[in-house]
MIZAKE-271815 format. One record per residue: residue number from 1; x negated, y negated, z negated of N, C-alpha, C in turn. Coordinates in pm, whole numbers, padded with zeros to 5 digits. Layout:
<rs>
R  nr n_east n_north   n_up ca_east ca_north  ca_up c_east c_north   c_up
R NUM      X       Y      Z       X        Y      Z      X       Y      Z
...
</rs>
This chain:
<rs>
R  nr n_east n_north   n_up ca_east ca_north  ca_up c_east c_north   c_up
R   1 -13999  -10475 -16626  -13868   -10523 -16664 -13814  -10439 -16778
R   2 -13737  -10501 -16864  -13687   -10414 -16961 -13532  -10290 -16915
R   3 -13512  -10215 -16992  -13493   -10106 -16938 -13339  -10115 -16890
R   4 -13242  -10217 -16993  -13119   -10263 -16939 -13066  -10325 -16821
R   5 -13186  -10393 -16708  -13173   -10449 -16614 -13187  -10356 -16506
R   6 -13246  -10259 -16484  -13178   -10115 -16422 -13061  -10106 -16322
R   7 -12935  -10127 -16478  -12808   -10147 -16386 -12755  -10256 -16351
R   8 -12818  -10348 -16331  -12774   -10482 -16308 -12748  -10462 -16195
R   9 -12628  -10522 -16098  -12602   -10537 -15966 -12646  -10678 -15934
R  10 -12718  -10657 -15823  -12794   -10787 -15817 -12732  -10838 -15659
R  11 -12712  -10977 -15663  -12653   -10997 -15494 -12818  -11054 -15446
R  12 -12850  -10995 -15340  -12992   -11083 -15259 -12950  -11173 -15154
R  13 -12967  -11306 -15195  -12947   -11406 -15072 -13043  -11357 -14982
R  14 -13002  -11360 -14844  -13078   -11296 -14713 -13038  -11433 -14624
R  15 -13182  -11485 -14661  -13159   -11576 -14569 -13291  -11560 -14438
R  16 -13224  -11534 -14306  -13289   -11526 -14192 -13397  -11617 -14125
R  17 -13398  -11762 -14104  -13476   -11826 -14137 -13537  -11922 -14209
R  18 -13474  -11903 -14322  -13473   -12005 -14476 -13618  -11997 -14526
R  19 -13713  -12093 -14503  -13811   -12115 -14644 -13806  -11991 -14756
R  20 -13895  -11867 -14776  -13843   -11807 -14921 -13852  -11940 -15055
R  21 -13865  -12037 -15066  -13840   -12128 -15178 -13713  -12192 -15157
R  22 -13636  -12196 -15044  -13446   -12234 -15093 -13431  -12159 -15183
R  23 -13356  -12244 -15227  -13211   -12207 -15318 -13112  -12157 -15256
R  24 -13046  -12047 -15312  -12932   -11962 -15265 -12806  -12027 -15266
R  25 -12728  -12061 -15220  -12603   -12125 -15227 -12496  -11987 -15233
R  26 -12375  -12033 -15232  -12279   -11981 -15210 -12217  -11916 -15103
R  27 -12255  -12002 -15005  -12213   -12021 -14837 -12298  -11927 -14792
R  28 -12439  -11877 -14887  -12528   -11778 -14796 -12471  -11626 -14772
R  29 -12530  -11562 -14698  -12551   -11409 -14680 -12588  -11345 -14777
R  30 -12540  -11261 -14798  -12582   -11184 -14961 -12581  -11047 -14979
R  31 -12668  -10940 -14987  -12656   -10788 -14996 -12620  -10779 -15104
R  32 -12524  -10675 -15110  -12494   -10604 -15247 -12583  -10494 -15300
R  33 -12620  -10490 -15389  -12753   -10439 -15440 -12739  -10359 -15572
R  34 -12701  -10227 -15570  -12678   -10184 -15689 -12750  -10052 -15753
R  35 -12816  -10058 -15873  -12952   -09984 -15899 -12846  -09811 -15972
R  36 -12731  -09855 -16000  -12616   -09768 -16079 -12514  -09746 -16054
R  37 -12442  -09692 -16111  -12306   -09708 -16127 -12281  -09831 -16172
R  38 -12133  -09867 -16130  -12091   -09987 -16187 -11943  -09987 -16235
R  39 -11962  -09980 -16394  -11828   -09927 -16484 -11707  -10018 -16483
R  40 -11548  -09966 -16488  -11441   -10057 -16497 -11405  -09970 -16636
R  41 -11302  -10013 -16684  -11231   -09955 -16777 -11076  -09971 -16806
R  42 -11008  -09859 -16779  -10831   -09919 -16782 -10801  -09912 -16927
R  43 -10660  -09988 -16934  -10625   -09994 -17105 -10574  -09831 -17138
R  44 -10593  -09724 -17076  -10571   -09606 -17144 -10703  -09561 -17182
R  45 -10794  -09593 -17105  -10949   -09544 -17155 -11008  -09447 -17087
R  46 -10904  -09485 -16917  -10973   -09415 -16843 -11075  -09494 -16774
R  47 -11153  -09444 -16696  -11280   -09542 -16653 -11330  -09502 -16471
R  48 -11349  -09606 -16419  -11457   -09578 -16278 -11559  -09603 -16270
R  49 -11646  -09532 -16262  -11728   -09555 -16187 -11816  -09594 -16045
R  50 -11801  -09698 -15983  -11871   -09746 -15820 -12003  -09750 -15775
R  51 -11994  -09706 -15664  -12156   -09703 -15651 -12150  -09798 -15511
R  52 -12261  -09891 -15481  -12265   -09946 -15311 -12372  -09883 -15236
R  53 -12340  -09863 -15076  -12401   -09817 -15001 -12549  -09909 -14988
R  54 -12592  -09885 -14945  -12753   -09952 -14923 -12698  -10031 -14746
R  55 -12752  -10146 -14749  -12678   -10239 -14672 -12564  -10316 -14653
R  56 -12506  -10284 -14734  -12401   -10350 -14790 -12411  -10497 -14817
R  57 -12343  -10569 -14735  -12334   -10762 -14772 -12209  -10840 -14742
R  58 -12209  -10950 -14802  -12090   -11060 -14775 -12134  -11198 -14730
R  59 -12061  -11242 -14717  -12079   -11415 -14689 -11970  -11502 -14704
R  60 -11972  -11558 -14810  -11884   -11620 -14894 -11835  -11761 -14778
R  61 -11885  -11769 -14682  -11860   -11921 -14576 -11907  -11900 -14497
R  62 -11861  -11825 -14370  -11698   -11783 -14333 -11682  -11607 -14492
R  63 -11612  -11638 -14471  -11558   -11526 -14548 -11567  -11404 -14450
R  64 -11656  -11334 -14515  -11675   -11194 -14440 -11769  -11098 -14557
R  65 -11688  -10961 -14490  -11796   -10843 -14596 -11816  -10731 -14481
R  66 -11904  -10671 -14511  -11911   -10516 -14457 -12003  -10444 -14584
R  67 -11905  -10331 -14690  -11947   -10325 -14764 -11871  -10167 -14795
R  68 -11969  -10074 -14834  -11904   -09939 -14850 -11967  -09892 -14996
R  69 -11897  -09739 -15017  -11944   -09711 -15142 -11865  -09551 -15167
R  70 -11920  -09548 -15296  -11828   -09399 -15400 -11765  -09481 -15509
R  71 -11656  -09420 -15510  -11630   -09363 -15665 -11574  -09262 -15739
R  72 -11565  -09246 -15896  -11529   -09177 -15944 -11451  -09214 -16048
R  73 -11346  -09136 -16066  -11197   -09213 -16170 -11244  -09053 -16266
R  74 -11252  -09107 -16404  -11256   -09002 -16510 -11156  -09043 -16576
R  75 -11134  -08941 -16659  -11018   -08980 -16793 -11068  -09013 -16886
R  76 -11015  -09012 -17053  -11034   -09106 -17167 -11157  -08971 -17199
R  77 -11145  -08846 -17181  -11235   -08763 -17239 -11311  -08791 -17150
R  78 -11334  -08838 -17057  -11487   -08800 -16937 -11475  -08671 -16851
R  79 -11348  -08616 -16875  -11319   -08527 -16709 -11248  -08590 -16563
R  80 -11326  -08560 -16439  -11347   -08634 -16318 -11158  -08612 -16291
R  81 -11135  -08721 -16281  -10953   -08729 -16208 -10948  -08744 -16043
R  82 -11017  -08777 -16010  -11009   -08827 -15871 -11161  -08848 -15822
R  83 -11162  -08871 -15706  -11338   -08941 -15630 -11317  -08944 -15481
R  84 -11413  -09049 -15423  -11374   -09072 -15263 -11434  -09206 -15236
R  85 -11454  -09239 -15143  -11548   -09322 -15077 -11374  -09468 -15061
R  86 -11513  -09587 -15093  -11448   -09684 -15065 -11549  -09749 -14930
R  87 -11431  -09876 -14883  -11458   -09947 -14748 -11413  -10070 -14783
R  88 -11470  -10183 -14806  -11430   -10314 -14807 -11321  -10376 -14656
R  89 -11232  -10432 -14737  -11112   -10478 -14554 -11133  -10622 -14555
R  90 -11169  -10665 -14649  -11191   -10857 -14618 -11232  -10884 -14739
R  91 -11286  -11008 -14741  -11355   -11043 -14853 -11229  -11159 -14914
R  92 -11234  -11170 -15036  -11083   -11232 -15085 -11133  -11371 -15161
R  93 -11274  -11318 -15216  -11329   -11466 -15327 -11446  -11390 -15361
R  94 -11533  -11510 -15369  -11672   -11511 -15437 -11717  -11631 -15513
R  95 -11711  -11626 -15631  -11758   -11691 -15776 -11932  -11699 -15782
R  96 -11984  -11825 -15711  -12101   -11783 -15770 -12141  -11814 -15865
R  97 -12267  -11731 -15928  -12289   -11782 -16098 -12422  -11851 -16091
R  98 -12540  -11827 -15963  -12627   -11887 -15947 -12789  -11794 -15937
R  99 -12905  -11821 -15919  -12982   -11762 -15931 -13098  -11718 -16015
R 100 -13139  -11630 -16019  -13289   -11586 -16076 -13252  -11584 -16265
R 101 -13178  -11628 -16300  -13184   -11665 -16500 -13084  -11555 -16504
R 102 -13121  -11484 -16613  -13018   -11433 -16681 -12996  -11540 -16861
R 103 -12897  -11613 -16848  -12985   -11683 -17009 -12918  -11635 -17130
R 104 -12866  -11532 -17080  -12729   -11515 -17222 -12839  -11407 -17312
R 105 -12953  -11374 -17236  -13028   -11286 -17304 -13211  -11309 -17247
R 106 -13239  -11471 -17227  -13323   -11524 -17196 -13444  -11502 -17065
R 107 -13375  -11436 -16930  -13458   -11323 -16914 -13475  -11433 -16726
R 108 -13584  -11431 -16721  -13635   -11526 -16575 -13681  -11369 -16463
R 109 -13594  -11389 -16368  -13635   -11205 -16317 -13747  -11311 -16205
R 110 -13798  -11388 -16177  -13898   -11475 -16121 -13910  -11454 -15968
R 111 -13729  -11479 -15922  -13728   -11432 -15769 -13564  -11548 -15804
R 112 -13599  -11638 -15668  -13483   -11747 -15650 -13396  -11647 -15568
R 113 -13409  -11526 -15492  -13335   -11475 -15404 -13263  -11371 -15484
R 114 -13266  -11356 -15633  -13199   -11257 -15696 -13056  -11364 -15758
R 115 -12947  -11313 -15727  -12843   -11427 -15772 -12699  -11312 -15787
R 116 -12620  -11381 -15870  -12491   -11303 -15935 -12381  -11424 -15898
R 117 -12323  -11333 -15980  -12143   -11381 -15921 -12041  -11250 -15928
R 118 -11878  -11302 -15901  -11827   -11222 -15924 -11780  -11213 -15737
R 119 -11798  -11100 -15669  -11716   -11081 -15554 -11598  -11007 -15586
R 120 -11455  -11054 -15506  -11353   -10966 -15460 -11317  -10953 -15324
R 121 -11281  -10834 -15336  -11312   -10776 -15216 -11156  -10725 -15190
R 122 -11082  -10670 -15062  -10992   -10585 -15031 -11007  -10461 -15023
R 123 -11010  -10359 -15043  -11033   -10201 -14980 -10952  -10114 -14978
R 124 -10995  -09996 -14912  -10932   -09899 -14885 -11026  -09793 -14965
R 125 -10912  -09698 -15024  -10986   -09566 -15116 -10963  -09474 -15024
R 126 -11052  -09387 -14992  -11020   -09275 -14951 -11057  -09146 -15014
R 127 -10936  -09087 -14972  -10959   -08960 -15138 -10887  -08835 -15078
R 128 -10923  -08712 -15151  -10796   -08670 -15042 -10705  -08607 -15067
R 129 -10609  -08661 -15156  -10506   -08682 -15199 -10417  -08809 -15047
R 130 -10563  -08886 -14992  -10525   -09021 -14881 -10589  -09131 -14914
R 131 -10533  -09176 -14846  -10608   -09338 -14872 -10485  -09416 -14925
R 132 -10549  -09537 -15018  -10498   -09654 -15111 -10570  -09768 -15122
R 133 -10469  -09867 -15118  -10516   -09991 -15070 -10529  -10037 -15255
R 134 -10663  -10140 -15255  -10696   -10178 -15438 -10770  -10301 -15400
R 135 -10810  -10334 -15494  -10887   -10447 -15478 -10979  -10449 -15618
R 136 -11111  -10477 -15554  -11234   -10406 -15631 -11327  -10579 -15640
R 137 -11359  -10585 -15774  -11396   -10699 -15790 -11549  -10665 -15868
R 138 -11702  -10737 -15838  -11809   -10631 -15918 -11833  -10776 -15967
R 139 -11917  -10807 -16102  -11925   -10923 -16153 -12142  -10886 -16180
R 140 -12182  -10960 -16181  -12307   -10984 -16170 -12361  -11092 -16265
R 141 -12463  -11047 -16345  -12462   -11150 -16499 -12576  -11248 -16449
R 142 -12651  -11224 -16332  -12763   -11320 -16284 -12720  -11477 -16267
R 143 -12741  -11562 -16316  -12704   -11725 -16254 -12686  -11760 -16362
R 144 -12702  -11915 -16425  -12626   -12016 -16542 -12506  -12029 -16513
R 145 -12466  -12022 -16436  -12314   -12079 -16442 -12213  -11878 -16454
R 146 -12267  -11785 -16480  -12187   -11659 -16544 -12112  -11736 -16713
R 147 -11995  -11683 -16653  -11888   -11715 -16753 -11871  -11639 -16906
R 148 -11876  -11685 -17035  -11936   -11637 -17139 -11858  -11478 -17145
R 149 -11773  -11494 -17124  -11707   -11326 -17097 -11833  -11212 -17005
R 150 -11893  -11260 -16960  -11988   -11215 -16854 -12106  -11186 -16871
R 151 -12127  -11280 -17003  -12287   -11285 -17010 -12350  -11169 -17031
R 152 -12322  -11135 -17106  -12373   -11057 -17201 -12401  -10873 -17086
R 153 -12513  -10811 -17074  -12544   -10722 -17000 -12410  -10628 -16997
R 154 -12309  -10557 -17059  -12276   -10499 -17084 -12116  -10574 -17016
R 155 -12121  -10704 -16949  -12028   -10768 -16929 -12029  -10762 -16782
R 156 -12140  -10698 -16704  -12107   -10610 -16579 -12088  -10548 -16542
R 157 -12018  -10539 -16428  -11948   -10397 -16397 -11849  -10417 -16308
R 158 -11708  -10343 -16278  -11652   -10370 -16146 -11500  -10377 -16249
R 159 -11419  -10413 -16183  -11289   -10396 -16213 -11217  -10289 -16045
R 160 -11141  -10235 -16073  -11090   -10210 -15950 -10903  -10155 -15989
R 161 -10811  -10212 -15894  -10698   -10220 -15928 -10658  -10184 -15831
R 162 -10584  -09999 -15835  -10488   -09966 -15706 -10380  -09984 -15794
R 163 -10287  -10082 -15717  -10144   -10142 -15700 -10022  -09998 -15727
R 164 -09977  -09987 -15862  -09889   -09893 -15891 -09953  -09738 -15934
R 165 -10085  -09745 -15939  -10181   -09636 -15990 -10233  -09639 -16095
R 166 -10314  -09737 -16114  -10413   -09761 -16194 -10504  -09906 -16199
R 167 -10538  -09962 -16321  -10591   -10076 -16323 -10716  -10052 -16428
R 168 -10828  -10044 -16352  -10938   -10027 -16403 -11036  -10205 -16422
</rs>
């Protein structure tokens, strides 16, 4: 694989007794799958970084997550402001974009169970300064239907927004 797909956050449809040749829907089970960090950026130019726990999944129908992680809040220079483990509290929306193509940069990863989208999620930060309630959204460039804002490798990554703090 080429060397940019690395940090791709990839969602894996986990389907329990599905044919491996279905197609992934929306409605499926899905691990969150992340090889990196996964960058936000606020309009001062400060930035987070997220990482997901290994086991980590959602299911877009019923709406459910169990999904944990790190992060780290730097400033506009790249010195660490904050850090602390996040916990997903409900799953809020999932956008799917579809499976296996990346096409904005022609690339067939040759697995129907590799699929993107944007999840949002509810959470809790814990830091210890305390905990803060945000809402952390990771976008995933895998599927045809990723939105042209998205395409492009560099168009993944997380947003995450604590309410009266910071909007990354």
């Amino acid at each position: 694989m080429r060397r940019w797909i690395a940090p791709v956050l990839v969602f894996i449809a986990a389907f329990a007794s599905a044919p491996a040749v279905q197609a992934a829907h929306s409605s499926d089970t899905f691990l969150l799958v992340a090889d990196a960090d996964n960058t936000g950026t606020a309009a001062n130019g400060d930035h987070v970084a997220v990482t997901v726990d290994e086991g980590s999944w959602f299911d877009g129908s019923p709406k459910a997550v169990s999904a944990t992680g790190e992060f780290t809040h730097f400033d506009a220079d790249g010195n660490v402001r904050g850090a602390g483990t996040w916990t997903a509290t409900s799953l809020i929306s999932f956008d799917f974009y579809g499976c296996r193509f990346i096409p904005s940069v022609g690339v067939d990863l040759g697995d129907d169970n590799l699929c993107g989208g944007a999840v949002k999620m509810a959470v809790v930060l814990d830091t210890p300064l305390g905990q803060f309630p945000g809402m952390l959204t990771v976008f995933c460039v895998v599927g045809p239907q990723a939105p042209a804002s998205h395409r492009p490798p560099e168009g993944e990554g997380v947003t995450l927004n604590v309410p009266g703090i910071v909007n990354f």
